[in-house]
Each structure stands twice: as C-alpha cells, then as structure tokens.
N, C-alpha and C positions, 0 to 999 in steps of 0.2 A: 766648037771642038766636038766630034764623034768619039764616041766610049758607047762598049758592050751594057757594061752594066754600071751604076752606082750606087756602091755600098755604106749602109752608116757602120761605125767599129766601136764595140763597144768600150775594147783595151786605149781606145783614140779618142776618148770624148770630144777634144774639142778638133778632130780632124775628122774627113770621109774618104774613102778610098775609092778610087775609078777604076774600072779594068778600060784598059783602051784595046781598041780593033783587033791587036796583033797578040791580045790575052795577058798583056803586062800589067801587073796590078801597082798602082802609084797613088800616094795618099798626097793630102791639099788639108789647108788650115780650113777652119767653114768658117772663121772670122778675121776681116768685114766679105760680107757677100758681095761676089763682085762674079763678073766674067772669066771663067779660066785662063791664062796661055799655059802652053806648055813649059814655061819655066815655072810654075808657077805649081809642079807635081815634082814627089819626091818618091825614090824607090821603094818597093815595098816586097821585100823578097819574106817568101816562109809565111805568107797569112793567109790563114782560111777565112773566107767572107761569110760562107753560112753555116748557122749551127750555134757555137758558144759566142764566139767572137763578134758575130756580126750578124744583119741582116741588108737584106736589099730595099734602097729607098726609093720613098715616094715618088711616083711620077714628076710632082709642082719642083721638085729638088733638082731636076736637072735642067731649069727654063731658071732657076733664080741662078744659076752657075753657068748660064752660056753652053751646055752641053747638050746635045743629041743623040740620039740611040742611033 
C-alpha cells in the first residue's frame, strides 16, 4: 500500500497513523505486525502529526507494515 507519510501518535500509543496519497490521515492498531489492507485503517479527522502529538516514523516501520512511500 502507498502512503505520504507515516506517523507514530503519541495520544495513540498503541496505534500509528498514515496519511495516504490523497492527504487522508487514517490511524491502524501496530499490534500484531502484519501487512496493511485498506480495511485495516480507521479515520482520523482533526490530528496533527507533528509537533505535541506526534512525530514521523522511522523508515524500517513502513517495510514491517507492507507500506510504501
């Protein structure tokens, strides 16, 4: 699956958010590590990724999640 960016959230411990292609930002459990589908993302209106909330993850993070830049 292609996604812009992906973020860790800090208000989400045990979630991370994607922004996908079209600038939609949609959060995912990170447990069990598995390959994304798209049902598999939930909306995520009203969140800032960078700053208090969040920041942007690691590179190795989106190869353990089946996701591409």
């Amino acid at each position: 699956m292609k996604v812009k960016r992906l973020y860790t959230a800090k208000i989400f411990p045990m979630h991370m958010v994607a922004e996908t292609e079209e600038g939609i930002l949609k959060m995912f459990q990170t447990t069990p590590i598995r390959h994304l589908k798209e049902s598999d993302l939930m909306p995520l209106p009203y969140f800032q990724p960078i700053g208090k909330c969040g920041e942007e993850a690691p590179e190795y993070m989106y190869k353990m999640y089946g996701l591409t830049k």
